[in-house]
BAVO-240317 format. One line per field, with one value per residue: residue number from 1; y, z, x of N, C-alpha, C in turn. Coordinates in nm, 2 decimals, padded with zeros to 4 digits. Example, Ala and Ser with C-alpha at 12.3 -4.5 7.8 and 13.67 -1.06 7.14 Angstrom:
! BAVO-240317
pos = (1/2) $
npy = (-00.57/-00.22) $
npz = (00.78/00.71) $
npx = (01.32/01.28) $
capy = (-00.45/-00.11) $
capz = (00.78/00.71) $
capx = (01.23/01.37) $
cpy = (-00.33/00.00) $
cpz = (00.78/00.79) $
cpx = (01.32/01.29) $
! end
This chain:
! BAVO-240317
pos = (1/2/3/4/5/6/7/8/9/10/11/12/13/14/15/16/17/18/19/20/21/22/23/24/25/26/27/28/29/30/31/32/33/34/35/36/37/38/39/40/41/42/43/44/45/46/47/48/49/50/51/52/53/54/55/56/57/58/59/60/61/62/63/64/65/66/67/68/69/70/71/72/73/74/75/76/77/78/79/80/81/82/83/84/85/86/87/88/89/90/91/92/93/94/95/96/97/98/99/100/101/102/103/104/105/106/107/108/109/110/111/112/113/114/115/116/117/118/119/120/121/122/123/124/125/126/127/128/129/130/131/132/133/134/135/136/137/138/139/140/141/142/143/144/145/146/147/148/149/150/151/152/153/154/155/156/157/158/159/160/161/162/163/164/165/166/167/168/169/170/171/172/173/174/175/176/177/178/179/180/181/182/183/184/185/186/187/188/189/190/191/192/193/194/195/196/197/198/199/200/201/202/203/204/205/206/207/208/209/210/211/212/213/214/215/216/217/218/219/220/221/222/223/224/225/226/227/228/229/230/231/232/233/234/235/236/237/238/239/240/241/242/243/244/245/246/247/248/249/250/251/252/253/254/255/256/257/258/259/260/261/262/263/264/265/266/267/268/269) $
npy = (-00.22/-00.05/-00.15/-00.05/00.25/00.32/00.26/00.40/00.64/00.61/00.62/00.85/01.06/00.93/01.03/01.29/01.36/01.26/01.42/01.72/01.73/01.86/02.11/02.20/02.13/02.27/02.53/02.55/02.54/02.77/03.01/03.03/03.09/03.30/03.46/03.49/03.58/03.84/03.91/03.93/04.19/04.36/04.40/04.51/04.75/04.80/04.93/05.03/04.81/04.60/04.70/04.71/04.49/04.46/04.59/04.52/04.22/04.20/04.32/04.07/03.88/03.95/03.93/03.66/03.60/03.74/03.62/03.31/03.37/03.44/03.24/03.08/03.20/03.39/03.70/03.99/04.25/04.54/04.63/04.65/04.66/04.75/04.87/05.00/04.96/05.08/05.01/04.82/04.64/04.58/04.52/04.47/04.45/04.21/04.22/03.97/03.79/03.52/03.31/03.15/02.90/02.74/02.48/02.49/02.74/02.77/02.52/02.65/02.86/02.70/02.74/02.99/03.09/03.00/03.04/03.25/03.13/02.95/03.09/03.25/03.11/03.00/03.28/03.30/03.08/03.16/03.44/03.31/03.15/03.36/03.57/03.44/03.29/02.97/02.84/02.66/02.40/02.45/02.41/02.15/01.96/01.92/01.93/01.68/01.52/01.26/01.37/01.39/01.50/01.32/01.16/01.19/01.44/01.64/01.62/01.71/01.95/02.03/02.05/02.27/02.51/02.47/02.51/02.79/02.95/02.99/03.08/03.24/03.35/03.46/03.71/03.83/04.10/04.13/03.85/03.94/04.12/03.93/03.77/03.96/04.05/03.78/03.76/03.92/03.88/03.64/03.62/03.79/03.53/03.34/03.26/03.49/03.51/03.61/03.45/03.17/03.08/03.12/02.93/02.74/02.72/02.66/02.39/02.21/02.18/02.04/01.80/01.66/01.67/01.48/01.29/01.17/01.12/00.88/00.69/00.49/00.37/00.22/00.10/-00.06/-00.23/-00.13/00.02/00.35/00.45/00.39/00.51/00.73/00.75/00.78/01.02/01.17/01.21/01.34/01.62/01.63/01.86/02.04/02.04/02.06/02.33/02.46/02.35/02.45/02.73/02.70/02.68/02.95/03.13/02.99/03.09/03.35/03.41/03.33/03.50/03.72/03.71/03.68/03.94/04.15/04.05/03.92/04.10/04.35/04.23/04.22/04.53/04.62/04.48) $
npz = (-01.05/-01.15/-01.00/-00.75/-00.75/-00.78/-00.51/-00.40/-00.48/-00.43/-00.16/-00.08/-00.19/-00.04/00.25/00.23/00.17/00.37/00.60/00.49/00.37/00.46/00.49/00.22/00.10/00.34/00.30/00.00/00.03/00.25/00.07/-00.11/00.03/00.13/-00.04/-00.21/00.01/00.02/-00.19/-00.16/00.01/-00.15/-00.35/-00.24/-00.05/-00.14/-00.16/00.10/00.29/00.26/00.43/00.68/00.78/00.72/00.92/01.11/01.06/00.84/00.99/01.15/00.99/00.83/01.04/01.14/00.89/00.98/01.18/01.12/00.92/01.10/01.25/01.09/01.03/00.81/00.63/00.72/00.53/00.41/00.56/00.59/00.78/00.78/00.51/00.27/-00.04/-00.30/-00.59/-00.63/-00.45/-00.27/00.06/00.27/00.36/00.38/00.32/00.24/00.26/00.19/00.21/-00.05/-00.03/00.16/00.31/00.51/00.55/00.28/00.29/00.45/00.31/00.24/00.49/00.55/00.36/00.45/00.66/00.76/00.80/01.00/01.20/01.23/01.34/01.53/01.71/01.68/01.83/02.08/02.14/02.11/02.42/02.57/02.51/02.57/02.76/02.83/02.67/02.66/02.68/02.45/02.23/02.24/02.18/01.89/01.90/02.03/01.87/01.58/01.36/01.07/00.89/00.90/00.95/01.25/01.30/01.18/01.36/01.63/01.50/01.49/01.77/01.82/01.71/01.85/02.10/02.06/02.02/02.23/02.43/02.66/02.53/02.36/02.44/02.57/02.58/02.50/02.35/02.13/02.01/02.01/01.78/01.59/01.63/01.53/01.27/01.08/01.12/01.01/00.75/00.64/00.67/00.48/00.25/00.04/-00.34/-00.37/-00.15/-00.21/-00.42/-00.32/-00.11/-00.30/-00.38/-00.13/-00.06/-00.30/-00.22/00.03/-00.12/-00.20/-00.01/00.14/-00.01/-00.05/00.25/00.23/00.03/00.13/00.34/00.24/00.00/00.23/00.32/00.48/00.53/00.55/00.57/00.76/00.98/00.99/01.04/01.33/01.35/01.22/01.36/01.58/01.49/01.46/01.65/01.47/01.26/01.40/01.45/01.23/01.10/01.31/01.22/00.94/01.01/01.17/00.92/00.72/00.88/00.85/00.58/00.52/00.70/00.59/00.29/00.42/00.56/00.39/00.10/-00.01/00.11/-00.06/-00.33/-00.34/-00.30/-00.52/-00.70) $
npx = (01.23/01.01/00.83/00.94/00.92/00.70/00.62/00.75/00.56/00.33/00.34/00.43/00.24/00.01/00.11/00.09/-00.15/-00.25/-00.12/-00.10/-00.36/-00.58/-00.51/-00.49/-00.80/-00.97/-00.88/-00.93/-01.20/-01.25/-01.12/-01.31/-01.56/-01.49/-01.42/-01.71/-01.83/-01.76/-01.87/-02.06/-02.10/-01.97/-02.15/-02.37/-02.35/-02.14/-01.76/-01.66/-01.85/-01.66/-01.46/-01.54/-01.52/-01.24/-01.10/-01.00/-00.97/-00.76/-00.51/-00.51/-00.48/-00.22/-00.07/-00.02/00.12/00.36/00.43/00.50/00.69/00.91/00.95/01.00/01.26/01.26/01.39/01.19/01.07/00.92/00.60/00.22/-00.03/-00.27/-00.38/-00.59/-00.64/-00.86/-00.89/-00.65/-00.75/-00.62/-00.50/-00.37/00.00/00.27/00.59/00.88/01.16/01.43/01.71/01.78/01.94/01.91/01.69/01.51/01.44/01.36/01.09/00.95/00.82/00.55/00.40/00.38/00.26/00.06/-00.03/-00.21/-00.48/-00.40/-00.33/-00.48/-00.74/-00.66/-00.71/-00.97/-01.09/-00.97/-01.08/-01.38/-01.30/-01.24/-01.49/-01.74/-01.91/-01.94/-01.74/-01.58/-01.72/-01.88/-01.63/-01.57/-01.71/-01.65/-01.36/-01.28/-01.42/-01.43/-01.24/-01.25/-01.46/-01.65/-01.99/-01.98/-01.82/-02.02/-02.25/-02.10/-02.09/-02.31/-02.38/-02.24/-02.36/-02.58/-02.51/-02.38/-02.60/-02.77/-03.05/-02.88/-02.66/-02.76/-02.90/-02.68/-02.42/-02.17/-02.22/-02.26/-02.05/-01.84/-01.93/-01.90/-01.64/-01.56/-01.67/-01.51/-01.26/-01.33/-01.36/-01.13/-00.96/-00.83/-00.58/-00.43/-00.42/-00.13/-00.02/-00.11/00.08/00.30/00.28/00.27/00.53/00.68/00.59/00.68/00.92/00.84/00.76/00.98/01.17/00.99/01.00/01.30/01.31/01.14/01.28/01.52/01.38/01.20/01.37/01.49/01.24/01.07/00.79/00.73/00.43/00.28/00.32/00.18/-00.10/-00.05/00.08/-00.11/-00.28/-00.22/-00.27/-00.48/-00.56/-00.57/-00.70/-00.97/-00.95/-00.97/-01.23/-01.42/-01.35/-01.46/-01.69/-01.76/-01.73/-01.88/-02.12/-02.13/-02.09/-02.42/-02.48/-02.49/-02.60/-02.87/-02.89/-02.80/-02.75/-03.02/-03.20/-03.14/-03.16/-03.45/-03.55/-03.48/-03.65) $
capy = (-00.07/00.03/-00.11/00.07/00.41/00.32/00.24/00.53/00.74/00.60/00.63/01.03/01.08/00.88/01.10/01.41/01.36/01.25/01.57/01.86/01.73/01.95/02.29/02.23/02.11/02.36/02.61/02.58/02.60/02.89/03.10/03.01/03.16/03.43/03.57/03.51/03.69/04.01/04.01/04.05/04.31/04.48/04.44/04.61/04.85/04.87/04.90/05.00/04.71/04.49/04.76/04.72/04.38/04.40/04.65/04.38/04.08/04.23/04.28/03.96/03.79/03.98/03.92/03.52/03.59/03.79/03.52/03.22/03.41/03.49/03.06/02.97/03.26/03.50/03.82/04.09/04.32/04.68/04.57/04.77/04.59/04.77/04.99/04.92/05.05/05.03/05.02/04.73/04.58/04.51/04.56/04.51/04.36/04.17/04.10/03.93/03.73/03.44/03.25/02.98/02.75/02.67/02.41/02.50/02.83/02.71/02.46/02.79/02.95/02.72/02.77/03.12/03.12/02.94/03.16/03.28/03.00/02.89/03.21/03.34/02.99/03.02/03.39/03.29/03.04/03.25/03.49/03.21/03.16/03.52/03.64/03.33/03.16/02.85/02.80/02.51/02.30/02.47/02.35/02.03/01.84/01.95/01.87/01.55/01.41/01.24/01.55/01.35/01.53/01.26/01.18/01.27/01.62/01.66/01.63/01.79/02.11/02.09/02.09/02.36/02.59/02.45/02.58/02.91/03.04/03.01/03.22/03.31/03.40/03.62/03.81/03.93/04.17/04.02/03.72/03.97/04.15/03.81/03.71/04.06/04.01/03.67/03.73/04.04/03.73/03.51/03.75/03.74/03.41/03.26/03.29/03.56/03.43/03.56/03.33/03.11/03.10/03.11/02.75/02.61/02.70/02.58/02.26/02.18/02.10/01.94/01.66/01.65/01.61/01.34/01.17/01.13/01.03/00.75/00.61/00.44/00.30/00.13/-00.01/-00.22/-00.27/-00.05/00.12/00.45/00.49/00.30/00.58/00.81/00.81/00.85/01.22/01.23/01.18/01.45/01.71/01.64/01.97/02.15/02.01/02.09/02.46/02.43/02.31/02.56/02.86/02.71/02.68/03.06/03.21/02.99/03.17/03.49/03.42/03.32/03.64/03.84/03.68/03.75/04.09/04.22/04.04/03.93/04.21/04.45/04.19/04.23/04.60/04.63/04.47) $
capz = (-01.05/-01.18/-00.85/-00.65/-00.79/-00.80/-00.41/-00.34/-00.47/-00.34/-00.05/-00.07/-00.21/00.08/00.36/00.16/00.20/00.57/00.68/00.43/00.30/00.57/00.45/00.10/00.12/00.38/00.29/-00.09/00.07/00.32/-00.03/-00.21/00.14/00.17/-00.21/-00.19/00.11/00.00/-00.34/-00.12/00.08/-00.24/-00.46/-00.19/00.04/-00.19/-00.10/00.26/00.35/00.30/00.50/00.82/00.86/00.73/00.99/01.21/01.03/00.77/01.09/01.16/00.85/00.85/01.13/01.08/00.80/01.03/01.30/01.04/00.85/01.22/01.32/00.98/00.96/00.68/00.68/00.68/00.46/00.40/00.64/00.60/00.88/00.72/00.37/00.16/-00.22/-00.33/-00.73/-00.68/-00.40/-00.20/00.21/00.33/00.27/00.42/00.24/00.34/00.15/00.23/00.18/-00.12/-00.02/00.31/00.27/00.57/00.47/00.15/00.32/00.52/00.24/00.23/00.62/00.55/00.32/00.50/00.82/00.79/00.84/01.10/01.30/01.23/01.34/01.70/01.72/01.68/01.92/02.19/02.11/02.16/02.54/02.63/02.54/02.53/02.94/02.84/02.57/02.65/02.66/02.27/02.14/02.33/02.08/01.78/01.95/02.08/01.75/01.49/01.27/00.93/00.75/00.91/01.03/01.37/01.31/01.15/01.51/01.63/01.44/01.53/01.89/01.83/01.70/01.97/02.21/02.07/01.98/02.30/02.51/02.74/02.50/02.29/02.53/02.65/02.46/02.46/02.27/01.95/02.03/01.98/01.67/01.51/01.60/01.50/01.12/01.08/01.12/00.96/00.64/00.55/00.67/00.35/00.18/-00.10/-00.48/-00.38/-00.05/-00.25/-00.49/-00.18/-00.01/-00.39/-00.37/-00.01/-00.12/-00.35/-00.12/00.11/-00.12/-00.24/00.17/00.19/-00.13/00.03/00.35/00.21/-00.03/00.22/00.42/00.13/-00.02/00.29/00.31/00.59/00.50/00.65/00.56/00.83/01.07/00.91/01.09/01.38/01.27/01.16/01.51/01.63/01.44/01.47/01.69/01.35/01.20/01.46/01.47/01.04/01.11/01.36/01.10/00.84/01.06/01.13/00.80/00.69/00.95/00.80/00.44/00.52/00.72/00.42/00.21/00.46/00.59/00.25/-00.08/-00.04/00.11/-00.16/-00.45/-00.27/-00.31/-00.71/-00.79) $
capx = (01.25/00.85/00.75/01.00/00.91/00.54/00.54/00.77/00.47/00.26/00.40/00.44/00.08/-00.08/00.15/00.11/-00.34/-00.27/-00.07/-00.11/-00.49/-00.71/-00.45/-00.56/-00.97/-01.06/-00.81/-00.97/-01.38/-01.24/-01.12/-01.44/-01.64/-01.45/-01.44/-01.85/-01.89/-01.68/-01.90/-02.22/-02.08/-01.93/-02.29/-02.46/-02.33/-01.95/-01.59/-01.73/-01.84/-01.53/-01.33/-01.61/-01.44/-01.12/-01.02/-00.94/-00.96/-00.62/-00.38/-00.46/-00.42/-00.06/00.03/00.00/00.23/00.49/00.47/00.57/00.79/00.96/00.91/01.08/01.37/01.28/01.39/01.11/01.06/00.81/00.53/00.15/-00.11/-00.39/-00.35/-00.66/-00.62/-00.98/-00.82/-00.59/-00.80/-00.52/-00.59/-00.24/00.10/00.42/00.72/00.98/01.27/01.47/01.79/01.74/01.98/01.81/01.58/01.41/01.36/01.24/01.02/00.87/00.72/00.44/00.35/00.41/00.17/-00.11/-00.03/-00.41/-00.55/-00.36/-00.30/-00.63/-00.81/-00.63/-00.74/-01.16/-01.06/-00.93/-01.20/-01.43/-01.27/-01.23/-01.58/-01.83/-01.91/-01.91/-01.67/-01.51/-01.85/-01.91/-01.50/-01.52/-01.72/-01.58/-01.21/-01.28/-01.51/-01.37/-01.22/-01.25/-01.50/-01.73/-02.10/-02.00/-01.79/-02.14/-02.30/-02.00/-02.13/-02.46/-02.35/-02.15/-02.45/-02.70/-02.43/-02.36/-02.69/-02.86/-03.06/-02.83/-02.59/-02.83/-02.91/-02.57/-02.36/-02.02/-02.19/-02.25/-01.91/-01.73/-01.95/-01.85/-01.47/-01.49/-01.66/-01.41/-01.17/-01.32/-01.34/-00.99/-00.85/-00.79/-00.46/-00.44/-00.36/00.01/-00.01/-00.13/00.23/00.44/00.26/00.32/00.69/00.74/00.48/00.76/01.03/00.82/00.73/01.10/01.19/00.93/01.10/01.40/01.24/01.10/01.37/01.57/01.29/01.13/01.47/01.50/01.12/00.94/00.69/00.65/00.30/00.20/00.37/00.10/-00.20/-00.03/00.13/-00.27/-00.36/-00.12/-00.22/-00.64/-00.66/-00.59/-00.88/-01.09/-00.94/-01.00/-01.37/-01.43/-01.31/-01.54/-01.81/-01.81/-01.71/-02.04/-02.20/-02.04/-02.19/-02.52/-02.54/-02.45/-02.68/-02.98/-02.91/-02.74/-02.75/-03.20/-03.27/-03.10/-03.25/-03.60/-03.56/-03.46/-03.74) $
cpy = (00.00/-00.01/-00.02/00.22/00.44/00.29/00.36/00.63/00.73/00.62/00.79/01.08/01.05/00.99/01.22/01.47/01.36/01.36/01.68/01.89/01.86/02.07/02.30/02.22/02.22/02.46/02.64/02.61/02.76/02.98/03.11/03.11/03.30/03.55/03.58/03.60/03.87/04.05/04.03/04.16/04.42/04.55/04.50/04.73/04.91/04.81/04.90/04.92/04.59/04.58/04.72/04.59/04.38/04.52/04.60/04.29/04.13/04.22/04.14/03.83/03.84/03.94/03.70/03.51/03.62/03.71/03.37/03.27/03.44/03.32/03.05/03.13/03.41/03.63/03.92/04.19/04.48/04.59/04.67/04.63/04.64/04.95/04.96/05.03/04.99/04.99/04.90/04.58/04.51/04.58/04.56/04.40/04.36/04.14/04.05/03.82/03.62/03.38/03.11/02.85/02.70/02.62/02.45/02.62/02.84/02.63/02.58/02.85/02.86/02.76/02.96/03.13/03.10/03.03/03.18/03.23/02.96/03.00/03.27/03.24/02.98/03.14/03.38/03.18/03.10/03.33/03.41/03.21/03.24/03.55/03.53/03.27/03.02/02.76/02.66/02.41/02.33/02.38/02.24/01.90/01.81/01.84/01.73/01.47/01.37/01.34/01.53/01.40/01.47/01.27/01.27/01.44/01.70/01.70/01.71/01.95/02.13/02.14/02.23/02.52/02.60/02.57/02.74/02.97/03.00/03.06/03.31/03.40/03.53/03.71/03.87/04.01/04.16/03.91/03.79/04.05/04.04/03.74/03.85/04.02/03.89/03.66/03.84/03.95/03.68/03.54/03.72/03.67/03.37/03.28/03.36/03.46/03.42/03.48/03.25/02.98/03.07/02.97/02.67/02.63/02.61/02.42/02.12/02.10/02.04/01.83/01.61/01.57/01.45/01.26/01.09/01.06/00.95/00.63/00.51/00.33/00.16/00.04/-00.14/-00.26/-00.22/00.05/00.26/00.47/00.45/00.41/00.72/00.89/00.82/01.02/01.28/01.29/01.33/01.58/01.76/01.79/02.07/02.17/02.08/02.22/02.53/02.45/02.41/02.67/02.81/02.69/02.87/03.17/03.12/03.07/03.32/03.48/03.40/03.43/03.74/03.84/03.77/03.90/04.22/04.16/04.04/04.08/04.36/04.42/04.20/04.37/04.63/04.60/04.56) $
cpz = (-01.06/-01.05/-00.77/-00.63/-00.76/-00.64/-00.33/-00.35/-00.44/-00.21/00.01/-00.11/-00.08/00.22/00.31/00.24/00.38/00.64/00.62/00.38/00.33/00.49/00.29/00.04/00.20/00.33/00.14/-00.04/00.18/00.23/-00.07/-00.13/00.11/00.01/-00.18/-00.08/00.10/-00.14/-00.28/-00.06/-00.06/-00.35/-00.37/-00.09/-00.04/-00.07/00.10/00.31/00.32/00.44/00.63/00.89/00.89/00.79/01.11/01.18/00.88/00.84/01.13/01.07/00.82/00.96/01.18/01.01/00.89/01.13/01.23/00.98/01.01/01.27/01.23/00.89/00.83/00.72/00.60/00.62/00.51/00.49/00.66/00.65/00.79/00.62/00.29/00.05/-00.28/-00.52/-00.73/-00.61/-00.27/-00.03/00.30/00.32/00.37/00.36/00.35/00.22/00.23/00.17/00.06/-00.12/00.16/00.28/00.34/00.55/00.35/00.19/00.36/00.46/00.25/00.40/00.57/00.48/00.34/00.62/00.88/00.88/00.96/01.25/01.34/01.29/01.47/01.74/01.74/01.77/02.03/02.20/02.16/02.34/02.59/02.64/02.53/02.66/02.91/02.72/02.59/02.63/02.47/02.18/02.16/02.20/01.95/01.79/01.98/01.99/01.67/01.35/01.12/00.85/00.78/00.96/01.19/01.43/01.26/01.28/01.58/01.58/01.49/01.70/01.93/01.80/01.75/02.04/02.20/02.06/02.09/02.35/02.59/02.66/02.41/02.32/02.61/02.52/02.41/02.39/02.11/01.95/01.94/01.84/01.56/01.47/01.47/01.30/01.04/01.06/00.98/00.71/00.56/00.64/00.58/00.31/00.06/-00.21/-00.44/-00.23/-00.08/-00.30/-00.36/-00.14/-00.17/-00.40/-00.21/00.00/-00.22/-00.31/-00.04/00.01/-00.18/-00.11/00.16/00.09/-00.07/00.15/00.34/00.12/00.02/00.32/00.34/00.04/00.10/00.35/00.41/00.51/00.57/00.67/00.73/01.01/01.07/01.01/01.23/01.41/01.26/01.28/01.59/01.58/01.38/01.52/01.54/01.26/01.24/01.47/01.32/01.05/01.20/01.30/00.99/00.87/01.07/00.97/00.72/00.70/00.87/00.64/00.43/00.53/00.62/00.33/00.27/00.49/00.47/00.13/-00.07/-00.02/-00.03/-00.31/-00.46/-00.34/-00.46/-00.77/-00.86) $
cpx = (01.11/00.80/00.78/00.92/00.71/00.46/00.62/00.63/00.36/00.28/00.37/00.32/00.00/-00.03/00.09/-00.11/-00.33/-00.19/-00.11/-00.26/-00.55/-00.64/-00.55/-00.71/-01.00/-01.02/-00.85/-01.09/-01.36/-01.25/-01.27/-01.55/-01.59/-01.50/-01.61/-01.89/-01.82/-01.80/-02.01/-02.21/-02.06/-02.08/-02.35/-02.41/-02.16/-01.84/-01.56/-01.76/-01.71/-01.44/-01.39/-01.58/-01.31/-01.04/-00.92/-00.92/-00.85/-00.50/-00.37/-00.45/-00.24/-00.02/00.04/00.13/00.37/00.53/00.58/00.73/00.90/01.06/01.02/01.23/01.41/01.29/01.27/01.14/00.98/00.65/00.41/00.07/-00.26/-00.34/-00.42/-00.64/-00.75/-00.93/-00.75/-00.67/-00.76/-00.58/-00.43/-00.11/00.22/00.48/00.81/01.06/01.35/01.60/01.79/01.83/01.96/01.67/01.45/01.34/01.26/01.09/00.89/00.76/00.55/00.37/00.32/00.30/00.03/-00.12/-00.18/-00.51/-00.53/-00.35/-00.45/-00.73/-00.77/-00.69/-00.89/-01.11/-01.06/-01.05/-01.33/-01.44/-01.26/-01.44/-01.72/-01.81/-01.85/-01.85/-01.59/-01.59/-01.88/-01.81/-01.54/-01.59/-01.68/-01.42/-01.19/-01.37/-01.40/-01.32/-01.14/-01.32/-01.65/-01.91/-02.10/-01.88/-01.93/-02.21/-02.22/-02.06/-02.21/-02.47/-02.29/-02.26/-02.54/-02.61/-02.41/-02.47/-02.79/-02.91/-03.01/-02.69/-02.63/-02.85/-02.79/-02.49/-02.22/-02.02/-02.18/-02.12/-01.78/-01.82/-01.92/-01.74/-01.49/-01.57/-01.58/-01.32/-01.13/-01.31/-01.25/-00.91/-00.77/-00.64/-00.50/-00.40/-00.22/00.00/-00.02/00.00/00.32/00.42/00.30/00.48/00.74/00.66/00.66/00.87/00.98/00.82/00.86/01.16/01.13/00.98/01.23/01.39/01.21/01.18/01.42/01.50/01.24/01.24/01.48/01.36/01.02/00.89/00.61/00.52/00.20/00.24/00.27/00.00/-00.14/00.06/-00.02/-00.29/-00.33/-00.15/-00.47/-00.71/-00.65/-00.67/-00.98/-01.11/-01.02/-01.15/-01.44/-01.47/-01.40/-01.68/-01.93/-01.77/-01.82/-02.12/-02.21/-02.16/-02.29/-02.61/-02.53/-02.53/-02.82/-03.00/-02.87/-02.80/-02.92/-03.27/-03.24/-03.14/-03.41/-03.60/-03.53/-03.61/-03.83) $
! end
C-alpha cells in the first residue's frame, strides 16, 4: 500500500512540473518583473506613470480573464476594462461566479486566473507579426529551440534581440509603436494576488482530476508518466509564447531602470 500511494504521487508531482510547471516559474518571474517595474515608474514620475501603460495593457489583462471565463462557462459578472483607483491601486476588474458542482467550472478557475499570461502572450505576438517585417524570422528561433529553460532557448534569445534591434528596424516607426504597445502589455500580464487565489482554487481540482487519472492505471501497472513528455511536447509553443513575454517585460524593466529609476537617482544626489 506505501508503495502504491508513494508512486501515485509521484506520479502526479512529475505530470503536474511537466504540464502546469512553465504557468507557475515564469508566471512567478513575470509578477516579480512586473511589481519592479511599476515601483520605478511610481518612485519617479508617480501614479502617472503606471497609467501611460496600463491604458492598454488593463483591457487586455481583462479581457484574457473574459475570454476563459467565456471558454470554461462562468457566468460574468460587473465588468470595468480600465477604472484605476489610485488609493486602492486597483486598474480594473471582472467578476464572474460559477457553478460549484461542475468540476470543469471549478477546474476553470485556475485558467481563468492565468488568462494574462496566456491572452496577453498571444497579443505581443500578434503585435510582433502585424508591426515588425520580418517577424517570423525573430519567433522562429525561440519556437523551434528547445523551450526548457536551456543553453539553446539561451541562443534562442539572443537571436531574438539580434533580430529585433536592428537597423532597419530602428529606423522605422512602427518598430517603436510595437515596442510601446507591447511594454504597455507586457506591464500588466501577470496575474493579480486575487488571480492568483482563483488558479489555487482551480489548481486544486486539477491535481484531484490527475489523482483519479492515475489510480487505475497504476493498480494494473502502466504508468502514465511515460505519456508525459509527449502532452510536454504539445504544449512547447506556450513556452515559447511564456519566453517571449519575459523576454520583453525584461526589456520593459531595464528600460525603466535606465530612462527613470538612474537617471532620477543621478539627479537627488
Amino acid at each position: 500500500m506505501k508503495e502504491f500511494f508513494t508512486t501515485l504521487l509521484q506520479a502526479v508531482a512529475i505530470e503536474l512540473l511537466g504540464i502546469l510547471g512553465v504557468f507557475f516559474l515564469l508566471g512567478y518571474v513575470l509578477s516579480k518583473l512586473q511589481e519592479a517595474t511599476h515601483n520605478n515608474y511610481r518612485n519617479t514620475i508617480g501614479w502617472r506613470g503606471v497609467l501611460c501603460t496600463a491604458w492598454i495593457g488593463t483591457p487586455i489583462h481583462e479581457l484574457g480573464h473574459i475570454f476563459f471565463a467565456k471558454v470554461f462557462r462562468h457566468k460574468l459578472g460587473e465588468i470595468h476594462f480600465f477604472r484605476p483607483n489610485k488609493t486602492t491601486g486597483e486598474l480594473g476588474h471582472v467578476e464572474h461566479s460559477y457553478d460549484r458542482r461542475s468540476l470543469y467550472q471549478q477546474i476553470g478557475n485556475f485558467f481563468i486566473g492565468a488568462a494574462p499570461m496566456l491572452f496577453g502572450s498571444v497579443v505581443l505576438v500578434m503585435l510582433l507579426y502585424f508591426l515588425v517585417p520580418n517577424a517570423k524570422d525573430i519567433f522562429l528561433p525561440l519556437a523551434t529551440s528547445d523551450t526548457s529553460l536551456s543553453f539553446s532557448s539561451l541562443f534562442a534569445i539572443k537571436d531574438i534581440l539580434v533580430g529585433l534591434f536592428s537597423m532597419n528596424h530602428i529606423s522605422d516607426v512602427s518598430f517603436w509603436i510595437f515596442l510601446y504597445l507591447s511594454f504597455c502589455i507586457s506591464a500588466h500580464i501577470a496575474p493579480s494576488k486575487q488571480d492568483r487565489k482563483g488558479m489555487w482554487k482551480g489548481f486544486f481540482w486539477m491535481v484531484l482530476v490527475l489523482i483519479i487519472f492515475n489510480i487505475i492505471p497504476i493498480l494494473i501497472g502502466i504508468n502514465l508518466t511515460a505519456y508525459v513528455s509527449r502532452i510536454y511536447a504539445s504544449i512547447t509553443i506556450i513556452t515559447a509564447l511564456f519566453l517571449y513575454t519575459l523576454i520583453i517585460s525584461t526589456l520593459h524593466y531595464l528600460v525603466s531602470i535606465l530612462v527613470l529609476a538612474l537617471p532620477y537617482r543621478l539627479l537627488r544626489r
